[in-house]
Backbone as numpy.savetxt, mean C-alpha at the origin, in Angstrom:
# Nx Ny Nz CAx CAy CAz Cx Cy Cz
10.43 -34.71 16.01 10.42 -33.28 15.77 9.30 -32.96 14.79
8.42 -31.76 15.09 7.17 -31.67 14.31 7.85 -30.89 12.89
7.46 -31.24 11.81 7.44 -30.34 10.69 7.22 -29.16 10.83
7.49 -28.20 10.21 7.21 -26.84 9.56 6.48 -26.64 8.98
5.17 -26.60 9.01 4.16 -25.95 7.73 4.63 -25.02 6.73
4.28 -25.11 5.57 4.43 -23.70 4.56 3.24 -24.10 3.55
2.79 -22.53 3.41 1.76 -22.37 2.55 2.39 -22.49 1.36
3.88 -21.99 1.12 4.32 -21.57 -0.35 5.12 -22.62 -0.41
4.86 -23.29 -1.50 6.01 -24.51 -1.56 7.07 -23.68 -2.26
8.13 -24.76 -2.02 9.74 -24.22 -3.02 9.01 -24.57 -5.00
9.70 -22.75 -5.08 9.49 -22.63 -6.43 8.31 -21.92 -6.89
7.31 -22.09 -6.49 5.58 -21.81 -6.29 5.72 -20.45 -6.67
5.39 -20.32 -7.75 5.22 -18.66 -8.55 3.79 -18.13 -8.04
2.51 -18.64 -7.63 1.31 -18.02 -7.05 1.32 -18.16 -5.70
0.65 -17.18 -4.93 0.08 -17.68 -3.89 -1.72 -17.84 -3.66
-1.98 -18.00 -3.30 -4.00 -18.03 -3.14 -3.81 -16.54 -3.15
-5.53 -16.79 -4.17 -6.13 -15.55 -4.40 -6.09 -14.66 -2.56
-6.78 -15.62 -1.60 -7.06 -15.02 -0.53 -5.08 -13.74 0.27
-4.80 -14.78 -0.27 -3.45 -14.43 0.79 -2.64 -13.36 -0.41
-3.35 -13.46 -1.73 -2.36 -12.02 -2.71 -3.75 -11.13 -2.00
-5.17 -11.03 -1.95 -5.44 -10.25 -1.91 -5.35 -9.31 -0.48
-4.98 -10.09 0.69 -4.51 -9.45 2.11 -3.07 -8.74 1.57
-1.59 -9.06 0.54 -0.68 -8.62 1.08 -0.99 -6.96 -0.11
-2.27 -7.36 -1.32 -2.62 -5.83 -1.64 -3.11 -4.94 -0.77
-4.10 -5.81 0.02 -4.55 -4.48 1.48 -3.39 -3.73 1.88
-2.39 -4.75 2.50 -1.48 -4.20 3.62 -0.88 -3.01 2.61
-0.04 -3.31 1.50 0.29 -2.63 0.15 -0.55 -1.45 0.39
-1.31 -1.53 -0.09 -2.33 -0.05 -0.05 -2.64 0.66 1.42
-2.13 -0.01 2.17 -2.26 0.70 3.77 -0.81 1.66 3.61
0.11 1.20 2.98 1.16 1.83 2.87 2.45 1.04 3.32
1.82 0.11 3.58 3.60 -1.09 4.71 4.41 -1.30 4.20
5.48 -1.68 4.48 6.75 -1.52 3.48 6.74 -3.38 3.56
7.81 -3.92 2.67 7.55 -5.08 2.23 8.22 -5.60 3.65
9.26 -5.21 4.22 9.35 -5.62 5.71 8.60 -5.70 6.76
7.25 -4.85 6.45 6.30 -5.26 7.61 5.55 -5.94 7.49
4.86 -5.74 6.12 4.09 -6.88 5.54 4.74 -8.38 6.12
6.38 -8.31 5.78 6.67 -9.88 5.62 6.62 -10.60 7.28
6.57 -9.71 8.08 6.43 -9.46 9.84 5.09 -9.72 9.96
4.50 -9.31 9.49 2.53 -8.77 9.86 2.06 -10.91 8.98
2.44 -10.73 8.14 1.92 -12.48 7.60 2.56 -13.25 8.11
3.65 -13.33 8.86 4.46 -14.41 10.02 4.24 -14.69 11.30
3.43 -13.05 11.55 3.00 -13.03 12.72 1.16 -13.26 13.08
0.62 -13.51 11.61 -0.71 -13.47 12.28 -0.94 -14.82 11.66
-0.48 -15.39 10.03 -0.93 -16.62 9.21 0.36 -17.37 9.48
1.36 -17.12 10.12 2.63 -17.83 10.10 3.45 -18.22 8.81
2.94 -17.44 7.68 3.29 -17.56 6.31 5.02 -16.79 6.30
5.80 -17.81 5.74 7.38 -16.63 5.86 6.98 -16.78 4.13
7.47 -15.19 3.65 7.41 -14.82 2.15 8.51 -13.66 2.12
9.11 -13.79 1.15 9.91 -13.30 0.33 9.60 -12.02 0.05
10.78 -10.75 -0.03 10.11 -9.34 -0.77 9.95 -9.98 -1.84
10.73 -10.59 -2.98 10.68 -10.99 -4.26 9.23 -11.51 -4.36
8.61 -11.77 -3.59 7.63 -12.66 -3.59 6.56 -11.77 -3.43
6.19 -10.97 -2.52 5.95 -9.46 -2.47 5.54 -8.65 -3.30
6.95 -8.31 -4.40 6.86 -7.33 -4.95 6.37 -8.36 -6.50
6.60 -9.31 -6.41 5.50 -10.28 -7.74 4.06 -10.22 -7.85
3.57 -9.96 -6.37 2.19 -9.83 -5.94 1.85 -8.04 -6.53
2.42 -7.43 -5.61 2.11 -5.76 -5.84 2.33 -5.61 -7.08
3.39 -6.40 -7.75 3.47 -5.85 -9.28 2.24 -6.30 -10.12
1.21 -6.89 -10.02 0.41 -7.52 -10.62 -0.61 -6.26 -11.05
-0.89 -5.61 -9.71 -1.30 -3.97 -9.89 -0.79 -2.90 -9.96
0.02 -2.68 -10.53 1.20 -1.89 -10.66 0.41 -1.19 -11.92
0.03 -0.97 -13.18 -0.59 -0.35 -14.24 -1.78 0.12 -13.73
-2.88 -0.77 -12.36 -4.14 -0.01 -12.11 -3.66 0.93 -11.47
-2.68 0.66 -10.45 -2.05 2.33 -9.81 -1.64 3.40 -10.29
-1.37 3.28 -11.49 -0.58 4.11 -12.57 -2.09 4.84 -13.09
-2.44 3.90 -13.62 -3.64 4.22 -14.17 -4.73 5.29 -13.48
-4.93 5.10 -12.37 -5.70 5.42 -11.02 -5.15 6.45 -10.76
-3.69 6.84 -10.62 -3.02 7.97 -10.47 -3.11 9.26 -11.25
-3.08 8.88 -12.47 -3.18 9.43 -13.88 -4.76 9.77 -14.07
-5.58 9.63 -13.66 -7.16 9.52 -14.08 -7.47 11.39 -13.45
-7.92 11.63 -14.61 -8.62 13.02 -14.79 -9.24 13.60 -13.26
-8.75 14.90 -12.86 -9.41 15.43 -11.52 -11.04 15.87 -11.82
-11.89 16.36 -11.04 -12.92 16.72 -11.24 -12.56 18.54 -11.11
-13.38 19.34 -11.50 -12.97 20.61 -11.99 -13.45 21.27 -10.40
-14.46 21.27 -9.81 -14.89 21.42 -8.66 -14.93 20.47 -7.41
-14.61 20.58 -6.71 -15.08 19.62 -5.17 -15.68 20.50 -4.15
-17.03 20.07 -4.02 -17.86 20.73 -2.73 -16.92 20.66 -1.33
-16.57 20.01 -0.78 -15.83 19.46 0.02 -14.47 18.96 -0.19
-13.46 19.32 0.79 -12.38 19.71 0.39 -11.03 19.64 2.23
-10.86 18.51 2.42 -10.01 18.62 3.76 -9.12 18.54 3.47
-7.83 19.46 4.41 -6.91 19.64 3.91 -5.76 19.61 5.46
-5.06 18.61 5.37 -4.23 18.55 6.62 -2.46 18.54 6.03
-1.64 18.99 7.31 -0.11 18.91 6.96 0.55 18.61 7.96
1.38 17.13 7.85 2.50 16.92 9.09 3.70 17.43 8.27
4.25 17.96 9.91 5.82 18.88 9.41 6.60 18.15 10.25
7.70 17.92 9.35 9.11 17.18 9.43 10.51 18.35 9.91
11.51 18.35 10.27 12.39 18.47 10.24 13.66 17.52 9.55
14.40 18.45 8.32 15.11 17.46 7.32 16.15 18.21 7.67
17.88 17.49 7.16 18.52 18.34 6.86 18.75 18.29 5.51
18.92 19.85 5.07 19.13 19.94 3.92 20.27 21.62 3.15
20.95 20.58 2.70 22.18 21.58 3.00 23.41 22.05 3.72
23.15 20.95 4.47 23.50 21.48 5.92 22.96 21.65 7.21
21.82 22.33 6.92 21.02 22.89 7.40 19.49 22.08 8.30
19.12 22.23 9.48 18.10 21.83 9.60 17.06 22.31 9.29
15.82 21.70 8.36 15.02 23.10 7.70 13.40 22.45 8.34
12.24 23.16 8.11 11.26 22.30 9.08 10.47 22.14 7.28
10.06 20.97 7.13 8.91 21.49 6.07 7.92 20.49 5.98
6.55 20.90 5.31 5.35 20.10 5.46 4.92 19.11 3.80
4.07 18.38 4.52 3.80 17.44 3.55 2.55 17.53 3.66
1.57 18.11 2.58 0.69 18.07 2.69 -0.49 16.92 1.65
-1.73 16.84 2.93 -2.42 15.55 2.28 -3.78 16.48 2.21
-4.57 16.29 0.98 -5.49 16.74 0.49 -6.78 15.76 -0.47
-8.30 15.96 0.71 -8.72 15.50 0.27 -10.26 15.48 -0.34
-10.68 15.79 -1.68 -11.49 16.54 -2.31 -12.52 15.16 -2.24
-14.07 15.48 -1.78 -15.22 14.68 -2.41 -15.87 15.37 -3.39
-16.29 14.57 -3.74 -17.45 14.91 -4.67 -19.05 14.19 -4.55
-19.82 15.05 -4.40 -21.01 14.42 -3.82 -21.99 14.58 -5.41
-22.43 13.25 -5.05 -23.21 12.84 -6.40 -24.66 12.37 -6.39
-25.96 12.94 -6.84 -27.30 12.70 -6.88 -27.29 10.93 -6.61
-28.10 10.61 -5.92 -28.66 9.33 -5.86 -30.06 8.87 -6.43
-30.31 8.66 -7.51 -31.30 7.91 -8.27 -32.08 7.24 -7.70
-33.63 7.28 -7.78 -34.23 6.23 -7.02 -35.34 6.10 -8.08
């Protein structure tokens, strides 16, 4: 009977730089720690842990904060602005409402 490969041995508090910095991509794509743990089983054959997961994402957890928190610019030349609408209940009630995503550039001189 052939062995089982595993990247993460039992116990193994790191994983490679390469394989924390793919499950921050997926993280920042928005995946929830269940797809992530689907999406690395299914393409590196890696099985990982949410605990394991959320040890990784927590590592950037203060730059997000940080990043979140960081001063707006007072003007944006450019400015897109889109909204998907949901139906919730609330109250009782079925109510329709939107979530809107907004997104300001700022265009900046290039030096030569």
């Amino acid at each position: 009977m052939k062995k089982k490969q595993k990247i993460v041995k039992k116990h193994q508090t790191t994983l490679t730089n390469e394989i924390e910095e793919k499950i921050i991509a997926l993280y920042g794509l928005g995946m929830s720690y269940n797809d992530m743990t689907a999406h690395l089983k299914e393409i590196y054959g890696l099985e990982i842990s949410n605990a394991a997961l959320s040890a990784v994402t927590d590592k950037i957890i203060d730059t997000v904060k940080e990043w979140q928190a960081r001063p707006l610019e007072n003007i944006y030349p450019i400015v897109w602005l889109d909204a998907i609408h949901y139906k919730i209940k609330e109250n009782g009630k079925v109510a329709g409402k939107a979530v809107y995503t907004i997104l300001g550039v700022v265009i900046t001189a290039l030096k030569m």
